[in-house]
Phi, psi and omega in degrees: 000158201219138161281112180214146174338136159297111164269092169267163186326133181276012180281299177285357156281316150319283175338282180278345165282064202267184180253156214224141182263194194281329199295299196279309197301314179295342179285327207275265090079321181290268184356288178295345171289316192258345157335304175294313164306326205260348149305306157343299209263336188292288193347299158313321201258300200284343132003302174266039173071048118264184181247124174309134187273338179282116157319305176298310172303322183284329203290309189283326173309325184285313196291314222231321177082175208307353170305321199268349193288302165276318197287325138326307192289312171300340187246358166256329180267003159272335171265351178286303220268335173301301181329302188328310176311289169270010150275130160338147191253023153287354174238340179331340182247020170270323185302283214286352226256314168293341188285310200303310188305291164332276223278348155309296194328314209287309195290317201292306152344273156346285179314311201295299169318336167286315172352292179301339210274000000 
């Protein structure tokens, strides 16, 4: 018996496959790296009796409890990744270069406040 690659449709490999240069493969690789720290260091902190300082966030966080957290987080890379679609695809690496900043910003906080603690 023989193996061979799965061949999908070249629409739909594009779609879900787009092709991606080295710059955006490494920001989208940032994104999900610091997506996951700012999932973390939030855990942790509100673990140790802190509050989320984002008003949306906290608001879902009270209501859904740390589940709504990912789920914000998961509806911001589905508008990141629609954006992806419709921008030119000379800007196509401003989309992960915007998700990764905020939520750097956000891990980098986080730390700074375990510091403190």
């Amino acid at each position: 018996m023989s193996y061979r690659r799965l061949r999908l449709p070249t629409r739909l490999r594009r779609a879900i496959l787009p092709n991606l240069g080295a710059v955006e493969r490494a920001l989208w690789l940032l994104v999900f790296a610091v997506l996951f720290a700012d999932l973390l260091t939030t855990y942790i902190g509100l673990n140790a009796g802190m509050t989320e300082s984002n008003p949306v966030a906290r608001s879902a966080l009270s209501q859904f409890g740390f589940v709504a957290l990912v789920g914000l987080k998961a509806f911001s890379l589905g508008v990141g990744f629609v954006c992806r679609r419709l921008v030119p695809r000379e800007y196509v690496a401003l989309i992960p270069a915007g998700l990764a900043l905020p939520w750097t910003i956000a891990v980098v906080v986080n730390l700074s406040l375990f510091v403190q603690l």
